[in-house]
VMD Tcl script that builds the backbone (N, CA, C; Angstrom):
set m [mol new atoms 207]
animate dup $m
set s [atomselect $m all]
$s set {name element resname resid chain x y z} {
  {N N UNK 1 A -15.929 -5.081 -1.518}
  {CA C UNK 1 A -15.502 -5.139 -0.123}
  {C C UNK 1 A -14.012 -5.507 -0.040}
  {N N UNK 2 A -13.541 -6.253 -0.718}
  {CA C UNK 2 A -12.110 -6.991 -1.047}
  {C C UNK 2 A -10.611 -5.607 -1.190}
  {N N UNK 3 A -12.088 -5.287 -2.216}
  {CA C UNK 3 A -10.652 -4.382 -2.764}
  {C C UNK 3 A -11.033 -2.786 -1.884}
  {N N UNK 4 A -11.753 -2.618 -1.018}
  {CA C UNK 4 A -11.904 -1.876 -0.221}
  {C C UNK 4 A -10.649 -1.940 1.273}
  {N N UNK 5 A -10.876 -2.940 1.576}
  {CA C UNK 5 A -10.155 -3.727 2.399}
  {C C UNK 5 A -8.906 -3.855 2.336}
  {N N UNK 6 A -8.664 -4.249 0.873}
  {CA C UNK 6 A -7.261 -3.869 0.465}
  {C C UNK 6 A -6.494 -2.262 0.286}
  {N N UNK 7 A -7.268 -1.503 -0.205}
  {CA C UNK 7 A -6.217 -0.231 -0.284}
  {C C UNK 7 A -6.659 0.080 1.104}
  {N N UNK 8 A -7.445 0.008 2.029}
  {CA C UNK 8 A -7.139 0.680 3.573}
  {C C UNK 8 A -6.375 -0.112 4.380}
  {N N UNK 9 A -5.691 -1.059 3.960}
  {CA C UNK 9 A -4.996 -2.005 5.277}
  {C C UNK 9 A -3.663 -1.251 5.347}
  {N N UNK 10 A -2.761 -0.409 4.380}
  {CA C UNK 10 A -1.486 0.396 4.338}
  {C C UNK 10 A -2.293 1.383 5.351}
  {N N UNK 11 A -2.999 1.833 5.093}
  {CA C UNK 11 A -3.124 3.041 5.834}
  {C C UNK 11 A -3.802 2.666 7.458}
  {N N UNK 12 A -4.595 1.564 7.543}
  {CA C UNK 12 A -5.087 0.505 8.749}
  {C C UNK 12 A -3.548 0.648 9.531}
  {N N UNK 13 A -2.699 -0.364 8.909}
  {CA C UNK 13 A -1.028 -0.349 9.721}
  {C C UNK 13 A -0.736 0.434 9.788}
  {N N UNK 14 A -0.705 1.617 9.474}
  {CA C UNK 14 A 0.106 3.063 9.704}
  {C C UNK 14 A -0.409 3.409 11.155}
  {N N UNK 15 A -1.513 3.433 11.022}
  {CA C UNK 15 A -2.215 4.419 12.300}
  {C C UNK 15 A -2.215 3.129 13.607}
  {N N UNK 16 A -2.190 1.937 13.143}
  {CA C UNK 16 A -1.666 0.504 14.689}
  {C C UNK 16 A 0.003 1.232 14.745}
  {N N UNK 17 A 0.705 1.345 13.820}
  {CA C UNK 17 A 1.895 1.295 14.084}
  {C C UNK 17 A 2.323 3.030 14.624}
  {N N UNK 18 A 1.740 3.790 14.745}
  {CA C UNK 18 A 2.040 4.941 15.096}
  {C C UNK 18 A 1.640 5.398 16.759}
  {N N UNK 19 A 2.276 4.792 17.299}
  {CA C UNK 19 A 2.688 5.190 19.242}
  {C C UNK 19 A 4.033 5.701 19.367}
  {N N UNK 20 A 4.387 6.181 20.358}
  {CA C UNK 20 A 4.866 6.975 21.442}
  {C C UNK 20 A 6.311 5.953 20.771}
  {N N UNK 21 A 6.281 4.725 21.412}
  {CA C UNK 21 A 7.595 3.712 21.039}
  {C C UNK 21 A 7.597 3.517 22.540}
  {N N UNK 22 A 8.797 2.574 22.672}
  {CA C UNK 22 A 9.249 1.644 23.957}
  {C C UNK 22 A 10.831 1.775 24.422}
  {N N UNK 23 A 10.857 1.921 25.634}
  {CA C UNK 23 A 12.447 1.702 25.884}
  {C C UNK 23 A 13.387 0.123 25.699}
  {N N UNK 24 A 14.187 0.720 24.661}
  {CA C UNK 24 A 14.796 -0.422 24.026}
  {C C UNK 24 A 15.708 -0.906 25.119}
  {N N UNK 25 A 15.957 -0.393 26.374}
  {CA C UNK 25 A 17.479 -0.656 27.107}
  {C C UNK 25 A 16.589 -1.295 28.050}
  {N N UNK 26 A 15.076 -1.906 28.400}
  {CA C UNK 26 A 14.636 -2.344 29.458}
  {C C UNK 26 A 15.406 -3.786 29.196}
  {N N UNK 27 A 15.112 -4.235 30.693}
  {CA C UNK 27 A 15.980 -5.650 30.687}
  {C C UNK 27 A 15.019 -7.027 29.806}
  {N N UNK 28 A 13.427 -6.163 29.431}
  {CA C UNK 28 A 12.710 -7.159 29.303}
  {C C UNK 28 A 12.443 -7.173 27.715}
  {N N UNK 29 A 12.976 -6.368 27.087}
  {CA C UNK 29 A 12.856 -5.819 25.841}
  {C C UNK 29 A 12.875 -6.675 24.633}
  {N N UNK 30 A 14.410 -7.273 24.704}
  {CA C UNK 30 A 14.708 -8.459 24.005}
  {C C UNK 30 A 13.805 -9.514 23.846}
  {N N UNK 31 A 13.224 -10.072 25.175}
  {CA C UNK 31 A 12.142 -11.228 24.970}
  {C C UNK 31 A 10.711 -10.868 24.549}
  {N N UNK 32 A 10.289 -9.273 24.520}
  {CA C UNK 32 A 8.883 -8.868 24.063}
  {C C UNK 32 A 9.713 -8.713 22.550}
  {N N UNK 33 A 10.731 -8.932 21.937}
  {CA C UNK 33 A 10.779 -8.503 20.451}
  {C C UNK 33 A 10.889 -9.861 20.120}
  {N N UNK 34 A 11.313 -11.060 20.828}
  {CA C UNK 34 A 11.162 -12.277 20.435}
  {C C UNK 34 A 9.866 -12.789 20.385}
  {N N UNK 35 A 9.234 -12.704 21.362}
  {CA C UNK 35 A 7.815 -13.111 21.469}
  {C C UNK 35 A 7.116 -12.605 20.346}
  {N N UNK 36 A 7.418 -11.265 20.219}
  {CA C UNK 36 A 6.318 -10.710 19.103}
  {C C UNK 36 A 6.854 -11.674 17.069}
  {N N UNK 37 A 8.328 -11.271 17.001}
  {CA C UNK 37 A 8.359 -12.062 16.298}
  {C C UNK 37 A 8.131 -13.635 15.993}
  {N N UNK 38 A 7.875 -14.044 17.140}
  {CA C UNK 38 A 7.592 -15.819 17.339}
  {C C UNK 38 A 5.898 -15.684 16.633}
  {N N UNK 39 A 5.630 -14.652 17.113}
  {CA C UNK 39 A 3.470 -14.829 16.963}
  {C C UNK 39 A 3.720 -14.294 15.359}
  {N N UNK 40 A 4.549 -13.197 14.579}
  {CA C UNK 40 A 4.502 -13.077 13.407}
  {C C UNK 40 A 4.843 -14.210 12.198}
  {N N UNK 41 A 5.942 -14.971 12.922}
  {CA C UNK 41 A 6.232 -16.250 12.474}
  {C C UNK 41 A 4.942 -17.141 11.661}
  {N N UNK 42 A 4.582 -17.260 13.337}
  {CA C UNK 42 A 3.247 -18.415 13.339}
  {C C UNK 42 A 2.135 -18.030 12.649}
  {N N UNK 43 A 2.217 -16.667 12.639}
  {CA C UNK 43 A 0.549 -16.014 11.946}
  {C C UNK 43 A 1.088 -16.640 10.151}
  {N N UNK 44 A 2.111 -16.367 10.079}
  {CA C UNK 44 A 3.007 -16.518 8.441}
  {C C UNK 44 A 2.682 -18.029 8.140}
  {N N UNK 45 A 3.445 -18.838 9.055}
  {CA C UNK 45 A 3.708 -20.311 9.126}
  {C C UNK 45 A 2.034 -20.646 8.793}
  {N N UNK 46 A 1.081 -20.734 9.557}
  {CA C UNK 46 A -0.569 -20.975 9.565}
  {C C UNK 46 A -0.981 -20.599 8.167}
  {N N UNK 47 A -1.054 -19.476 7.739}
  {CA C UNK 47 A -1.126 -18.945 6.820}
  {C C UNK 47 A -0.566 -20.006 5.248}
  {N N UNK 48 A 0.693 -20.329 5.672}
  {CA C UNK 48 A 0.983 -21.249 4.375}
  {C C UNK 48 A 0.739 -22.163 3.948}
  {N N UNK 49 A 0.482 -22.941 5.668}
  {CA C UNK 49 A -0.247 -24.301 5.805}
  {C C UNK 49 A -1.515 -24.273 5.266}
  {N N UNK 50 A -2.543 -23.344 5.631}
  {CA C UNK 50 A -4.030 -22.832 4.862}
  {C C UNK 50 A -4.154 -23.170 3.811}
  {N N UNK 51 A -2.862 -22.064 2.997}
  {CA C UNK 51 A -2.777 -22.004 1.856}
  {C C UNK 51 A -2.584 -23.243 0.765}
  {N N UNK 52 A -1.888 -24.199 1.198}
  {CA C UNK 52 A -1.325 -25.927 0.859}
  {C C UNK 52 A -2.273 -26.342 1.120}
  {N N UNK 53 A -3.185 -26.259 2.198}
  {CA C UNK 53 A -4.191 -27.239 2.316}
  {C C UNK 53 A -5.421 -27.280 1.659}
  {N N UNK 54 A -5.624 -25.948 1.214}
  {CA C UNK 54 A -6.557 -25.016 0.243}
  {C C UNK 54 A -6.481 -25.931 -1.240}
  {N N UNK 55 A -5.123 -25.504 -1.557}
  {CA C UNK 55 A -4.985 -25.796 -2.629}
  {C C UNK 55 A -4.567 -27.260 -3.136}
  {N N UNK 56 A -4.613 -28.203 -2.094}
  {CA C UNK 56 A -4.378 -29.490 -2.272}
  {C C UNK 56 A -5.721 -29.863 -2.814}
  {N N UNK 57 A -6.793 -29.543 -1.993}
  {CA C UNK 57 A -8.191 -29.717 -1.957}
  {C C UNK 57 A -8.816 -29.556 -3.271}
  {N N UNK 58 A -8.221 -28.022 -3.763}
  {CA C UNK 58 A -9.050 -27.738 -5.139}
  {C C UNK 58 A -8.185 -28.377 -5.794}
  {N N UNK 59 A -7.004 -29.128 -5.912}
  {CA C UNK 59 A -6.248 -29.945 -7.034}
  {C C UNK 59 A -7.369 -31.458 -6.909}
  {N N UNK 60 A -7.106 -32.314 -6.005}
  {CA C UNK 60 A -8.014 -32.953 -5.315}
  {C C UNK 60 A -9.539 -32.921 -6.016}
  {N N UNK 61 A -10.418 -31.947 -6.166}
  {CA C UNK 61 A -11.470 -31.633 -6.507}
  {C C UNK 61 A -11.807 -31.455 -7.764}
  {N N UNK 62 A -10.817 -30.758 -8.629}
  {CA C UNK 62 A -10.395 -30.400 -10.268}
  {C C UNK 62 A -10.172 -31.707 -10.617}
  {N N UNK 63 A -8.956 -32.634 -10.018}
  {CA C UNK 63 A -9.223 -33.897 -10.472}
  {C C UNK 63 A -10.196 -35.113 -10.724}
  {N N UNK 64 A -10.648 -34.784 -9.780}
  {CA C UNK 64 A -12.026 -35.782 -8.998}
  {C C UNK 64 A -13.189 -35.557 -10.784}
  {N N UNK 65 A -12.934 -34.807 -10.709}
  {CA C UNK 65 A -14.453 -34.164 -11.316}
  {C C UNK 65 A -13.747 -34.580 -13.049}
  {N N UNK 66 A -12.639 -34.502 -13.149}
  {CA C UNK 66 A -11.962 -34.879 -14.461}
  {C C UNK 66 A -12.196 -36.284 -14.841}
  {N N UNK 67 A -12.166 -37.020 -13.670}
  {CA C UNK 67 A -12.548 -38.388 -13.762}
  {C C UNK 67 A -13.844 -38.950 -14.142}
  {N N UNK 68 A -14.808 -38.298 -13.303}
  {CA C UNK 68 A -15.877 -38.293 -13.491}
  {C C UNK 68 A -16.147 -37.915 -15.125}
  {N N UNK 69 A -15.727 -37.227 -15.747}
  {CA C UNK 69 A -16.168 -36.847 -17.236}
  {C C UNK 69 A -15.397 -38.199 -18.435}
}
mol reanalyze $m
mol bondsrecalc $m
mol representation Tube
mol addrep $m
């Protein structure tokens, strides 16, 4: 399922990313390209935090259990 998931997500983004497009000269333009990059940020930022907190846990846990022996 993983690696299913994985080779269709290039081709998943292709077909999200393939519309018509947007007028870049609207007055509101600038703040929908900020906004969107602010939520890509945060999806990134969350993501790393996960990732640290993940792996604090299994350090945490690998140790724990070292002790125990």
């Amino acid at each position: 399922m993983k690696k299913t998931l994985l080779i269709s997500s290039p081709l998943l983004a292709a077909q999200a990313m393939a519309h018509p497009g947007h007028d870049h000269s609207h007055w509101f333009s600038g703040a929908v390209h900020g906004i969107t990059a602010l939520a890509i940020i945060s999806v990134v930022a969350f993501g790393a935090y996960l990732f640290n907190k993940n792996s604090k846990a299994q350090a945490q846990k690998t140790h724990t259990q070292k002790d125990k022996e």
